[in-house]
LUMKETOR-252151 format. One record per residue (C-alpha): residue in one letter; x, y, z. Coordinates in steps of 0.25 Angstrom, whole numbers, plus 5000, padded with zeros to 4 digits. Example, Ala and Ser with C-alpha at 12.3 -4.5 7.8 and 13.67 -1.06 7.14 Angstrom:
A504949825031
S505549965029
! end
This chain:
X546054105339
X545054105328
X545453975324
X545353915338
X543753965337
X543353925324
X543853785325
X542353705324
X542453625337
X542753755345
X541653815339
X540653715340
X541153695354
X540953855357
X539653845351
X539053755363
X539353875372
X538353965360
X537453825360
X537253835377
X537353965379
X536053985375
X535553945388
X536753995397
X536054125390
X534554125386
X534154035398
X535254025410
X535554185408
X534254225403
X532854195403
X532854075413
X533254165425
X532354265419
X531054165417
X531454085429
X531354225437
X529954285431
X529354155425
X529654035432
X529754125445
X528454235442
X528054275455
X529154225463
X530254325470
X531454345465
X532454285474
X531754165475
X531854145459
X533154175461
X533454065472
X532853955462
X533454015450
X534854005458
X534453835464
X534053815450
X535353825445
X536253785458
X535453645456
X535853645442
X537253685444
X537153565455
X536853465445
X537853505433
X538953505445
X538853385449
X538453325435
X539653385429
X540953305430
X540253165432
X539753205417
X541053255412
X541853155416
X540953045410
X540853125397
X542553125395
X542552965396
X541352955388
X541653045378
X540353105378
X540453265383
X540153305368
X538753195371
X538553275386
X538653405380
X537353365370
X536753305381
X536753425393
X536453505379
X535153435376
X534753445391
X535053595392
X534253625379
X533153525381
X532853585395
X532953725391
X531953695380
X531053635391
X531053785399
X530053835389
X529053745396
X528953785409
X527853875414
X527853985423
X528153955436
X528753855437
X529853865441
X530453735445
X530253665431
X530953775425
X532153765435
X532353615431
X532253625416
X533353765417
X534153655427
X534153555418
X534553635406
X535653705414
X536253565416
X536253545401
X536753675400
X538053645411
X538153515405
X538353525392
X539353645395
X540153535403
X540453475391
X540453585383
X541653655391
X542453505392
X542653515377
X543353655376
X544653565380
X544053475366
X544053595356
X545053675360
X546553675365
X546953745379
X547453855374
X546153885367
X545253845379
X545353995383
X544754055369
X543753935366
X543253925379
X542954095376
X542454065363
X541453965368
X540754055378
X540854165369
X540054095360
X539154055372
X538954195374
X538754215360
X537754115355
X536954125370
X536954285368
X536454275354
X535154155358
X534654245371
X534754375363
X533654315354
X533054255367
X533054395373
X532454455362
X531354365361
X531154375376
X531054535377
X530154555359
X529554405360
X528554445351
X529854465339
X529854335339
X528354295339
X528454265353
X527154285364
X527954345376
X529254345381
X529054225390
X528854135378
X530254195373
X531054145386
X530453995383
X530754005369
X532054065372
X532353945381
X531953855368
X533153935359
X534053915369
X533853755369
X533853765353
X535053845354
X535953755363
X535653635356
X535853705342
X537353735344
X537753645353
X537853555339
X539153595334
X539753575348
X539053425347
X539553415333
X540953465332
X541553455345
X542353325349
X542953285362
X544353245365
X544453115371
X545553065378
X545052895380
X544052835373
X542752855377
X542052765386
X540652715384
X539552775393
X539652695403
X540852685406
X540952825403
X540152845417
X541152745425
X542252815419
X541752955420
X541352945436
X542752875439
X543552995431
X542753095439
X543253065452
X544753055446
X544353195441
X543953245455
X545353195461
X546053275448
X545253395451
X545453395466
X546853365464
X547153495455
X547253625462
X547253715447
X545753625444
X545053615458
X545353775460
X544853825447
X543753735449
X543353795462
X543853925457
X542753895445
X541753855454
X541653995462
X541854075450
X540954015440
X539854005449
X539854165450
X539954155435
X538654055433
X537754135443
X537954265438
X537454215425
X536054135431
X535754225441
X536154365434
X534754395427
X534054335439
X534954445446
X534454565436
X533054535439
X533154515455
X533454675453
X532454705443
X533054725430
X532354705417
X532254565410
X532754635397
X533954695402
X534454575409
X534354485396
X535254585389
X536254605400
X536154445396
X536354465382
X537454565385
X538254475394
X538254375381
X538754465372
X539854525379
X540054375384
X540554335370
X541654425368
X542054425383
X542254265383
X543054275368
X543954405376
X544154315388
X544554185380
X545654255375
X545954315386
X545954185394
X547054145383
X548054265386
X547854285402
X547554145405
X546154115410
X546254115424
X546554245425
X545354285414
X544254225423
X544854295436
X544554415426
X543254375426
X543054345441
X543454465445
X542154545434
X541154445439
X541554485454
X541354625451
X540054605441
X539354545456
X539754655463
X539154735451
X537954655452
X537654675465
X537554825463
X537054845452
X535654915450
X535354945435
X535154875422
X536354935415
X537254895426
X536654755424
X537054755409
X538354825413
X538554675422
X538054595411
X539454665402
X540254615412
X539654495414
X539754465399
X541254505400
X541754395409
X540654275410
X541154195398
X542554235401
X542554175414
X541754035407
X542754025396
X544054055405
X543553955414
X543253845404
X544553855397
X545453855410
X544753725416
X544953685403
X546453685405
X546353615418
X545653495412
X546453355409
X546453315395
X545253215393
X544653255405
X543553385399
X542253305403
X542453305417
X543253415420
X542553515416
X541253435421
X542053475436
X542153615427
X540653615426
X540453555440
X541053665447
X540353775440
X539153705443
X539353685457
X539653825457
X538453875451
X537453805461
X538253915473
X538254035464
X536654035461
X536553985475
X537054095481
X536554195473
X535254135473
X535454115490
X535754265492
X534554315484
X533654225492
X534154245506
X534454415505
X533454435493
X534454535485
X534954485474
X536254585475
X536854505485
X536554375477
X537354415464
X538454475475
X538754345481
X539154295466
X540354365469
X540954285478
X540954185467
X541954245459
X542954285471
X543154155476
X543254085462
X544254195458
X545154185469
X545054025467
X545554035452
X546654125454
X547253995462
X547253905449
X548353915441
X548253995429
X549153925423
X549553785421
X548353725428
X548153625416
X549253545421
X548953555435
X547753505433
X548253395424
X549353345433
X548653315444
X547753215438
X547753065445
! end
C-alpha cells in the first residue's frame, strides 16, 4: 500500500483534490452560502435567498451537464485533458479571485462569478477523475481514489481553518472586519488552487491509445465518438444503471453539501458553530475516505457505497429533527464519516466500467450525470422551502434521493461489470 501512494504521479495527482478542494471547502461549503445569505442578500427573507442560492447552482449544474461529455470526448482524441484540467483551473481561480469585488447587494453579479467558478471547479475535476485510470492500475483504483479525496479533505480543511479564523479574530491578522476576511479568504483559495495544481500539471501523463489528432480534427472526431458512446452506454445495462443509480444518489450527496449551512442558518444557529461543524466534517473526512478506500478493496465497493446510502438516509431524517447545535455538530461526525467514502467508491467503480482509451468521455457522462442531478437536488430543496416556508421538510425531501439511487445500484453487478461493459461496445 504505501508504495502504491508514494509513487510521484499518484501523489501529484491526489494533490489536485488538496489544490481544489480549497473551494469545495472555503467557498462552496463555506462563506459563499454564508455571505450570499447575509451580504449579498441583507435585508432579504430567508427562503427567498435560499430559492436563488439553489437556481444559482441548478443553472450551473445545467451547464457542466451538458458541457461534460462533448468536452471529454474531444479531449481523448486530442490528447489534451491534462491542457482542459489547466484551463477549467484558471477559470475557477480567476473568477473566485474576481468575488472580492462585488458589493453588497448584489446579488446577481455574485451569482455569475460563483457559477462561473463552479464550472471551473466541475471542469477541471472532469479531468481530474479521468486520469485515475492513468496513474493507477484497477486494483488500486479503490485506495487511490480514497487517497485522493482524503487529501482533498486534508488540504481544503487545513486552508478554511485559517479562513475561519481570520473570519471569526480578523484583527490577528491585521485585518479591519471580518467581512474583509471572507473576501480575502475567497483570494487564498484562488492562490491555493492554482498553487498545487502544479505538480498535477507537471508530473502526470495520459495514456494514449491513437495518436493525437490536431485540434480541429479533434472536434470532428470528438462529436462523431460521442454519439458511438451514447449507443455503448445505452446498450450496457451494468453502465446505464449505475449511471442513473449515480444520478439519484450523488445528487442527495452534492445538495447536502451546498445547502447544509444554508440549512443551519434557516433555524437560527450561530455562524461560528456551522463553520466548525464544517471544519469537523473535513477532518473526520480524511481518515474516513482512507478507512473506506480499503474497505472498498476488501468488500468490493458497490456494497461500501450502499453502506454509505443507508447513513446519509438516516442523517435526513436526523436533519429534519434536530433542534440544537450540538446535534448539528453530532450530523456533521457523520457527515464526515461517509461523504468522501461514497465520492471515492463511486470514482473508482466507474472507473472499472470504463473502455480502455476512452477516460475523457466517459467520465464526462460520469460528470454529466452528477450534474444533471444536482440541478433536481437544490431544486427541490430550494422548491419545498419556498412553497411551505420550513426549511425541515426541504432537507427531508433529500432523502428520497438516497432510496431510489440505492435501490438502482444494488441491480448493477458487483462483480464483473468491467467486462460487461466492454463487450458490448459497437
Amino acid at each position: 500500500m504505501a508504495k502504491v501512494l508514494t509513487r510521484k504521479p499518484v501523489v501529484a495527482w491526489a494533490l489536485y483534490d488538496w489544490a481544489n478542494s480549497a473551494f469545495a471547502t472555503t467557498v462552496m461549503a463555506g462563506f459563499f452560502p454564508l455571505f450570499f445569505k447575509q451580504y449579498w442578500n441583507a435585508g432579504v427573507a430567508a427562503t427567498d435567498s435560499t430559492f436563488r442560492l439553489g437556481v444559482t447552482s441548478a443553472v450551473t449544474s445545467l451547464v457542466v451537464a451538458l458541457m461534460a461529455p462533448v468536452i471529454g470526448a474531444i479531449a481523448d482524441k486530442g490528447g489534451v485533458r491534462i491542457r482542459l484540467l489547466a484551463l477549467f483551473t484558471v477559470l475557477g481561480a480567476a473568477m473566485t479571485a474576481a468575488l472580492p469585488l462585488v458589493g453588497q447587494g448584489e446579488w446577481a453579479l455574485a451569482a455569475v462569478l460563483y457559477g462561473a467558478a463552479s464550472i471551473g471547479f466541475w471542469g477541471g475535476n472532469q479531468f481530474y477523475d479521468s486520469l485515475l485510470t492513468d496513474v493507477a492500475a484497477e486494483s488500486e483504483y479503490d485506495l487511490v481514489s480514497g487517497y485522493g479525496y482524503a487529501l482533498g479533505y486534508l488540504g481544503g480543511g487545513l486552508l478554511f481553518a485559517v479562513n475561519a479564523l481570520m473570519v471569526s479574530q480578523p484583527a490577528l491578522f491585521g485585518i479591519t472586519d471580518a467581512a474583509t476576511a471572507v473576501r480575502l479568504s475567497f483570494a487564498s483559495v484562488a492562490a491555493w488552487w492554482l498553487l498545487f495544481t502544479l505538480p498535477c500539471l507537471l508530473l502526470v501523463r495520459e495514456r494514449r491509445g491513437a495518436a493525437p489528432l490536431a485540434p480541429r480534427a479533434a472536434v470532428s472526431a470528438g462529436l462523431a465518438e460521442l454519439s458511438r458512446t451514447f449507443a455503448h452506454v445505452r446498450e450496457s445495462r451494468a453502465l446505464l444503471l449505475f449511471l442513473v443509480a449515480y444520478w439519484f444518489y450523488i445528487d442527495g450527496v452534492n445538495t447536502i453539501i451546498k445547502m447544509a449551512v444554508d440549512y443551519g442558518l434557516a433555524l437560527g444557529f450561530r455562524q461560528s458553530s456551522l463553520i466548525q461543524a464544517l471544519l469537523l466534517v473535513q477532518f473526520v473526512g480524511f481518515p474516513a475516505a482512507l478507512a473506506f478506500g480499503w474497505l472498498g478493496a476488501r468488500i468490493g465497493a458497490r456494497a461500501g457505497i450502499l453502506i454509505a446510502l443507508a447513513v446519509y438516509a438516516g442523517v435526513t431524517l436526523y436533519a429534519y429533527r434536530l433542534d440544537t447545535e450540538t446535534e448539528f455538530f453530532t450530523l456533521a461526525i457523520v457527515i464526515g464519516c461517509v461523504q468522501g467514502g461514497v465520492q471515492s467508491l463511486s470514482r473508482s467503480f466507474y472507473g472499472r466500467l470504463v473502455p480502455a482509451g476512452k477516460a475523457g468521455e466517459f467520465f464526462g457522462f460520469y460528470n454529466m450525470m452528477g450534474k444533471a442531478a444536482a440541478i433536481l437536488g437544490p431544486l427541490l430543496a430550494g422548491s419545498v422551502a419556498l412553497l411551505t416556508a420550513d426549511s425541515r421538510l426541504a432537507m427531508l425531501s433529500i432523502s428520497l434521493l438516497f432510496v431510489v439511487g440505492g435501490a438502482l445500484l444494488l441491480r448493477v453487478p458487483a462483480a464483473g461489470a468491467q467486462g460487461q461493459a466492454a463487450g458490448s461496445t459497437p
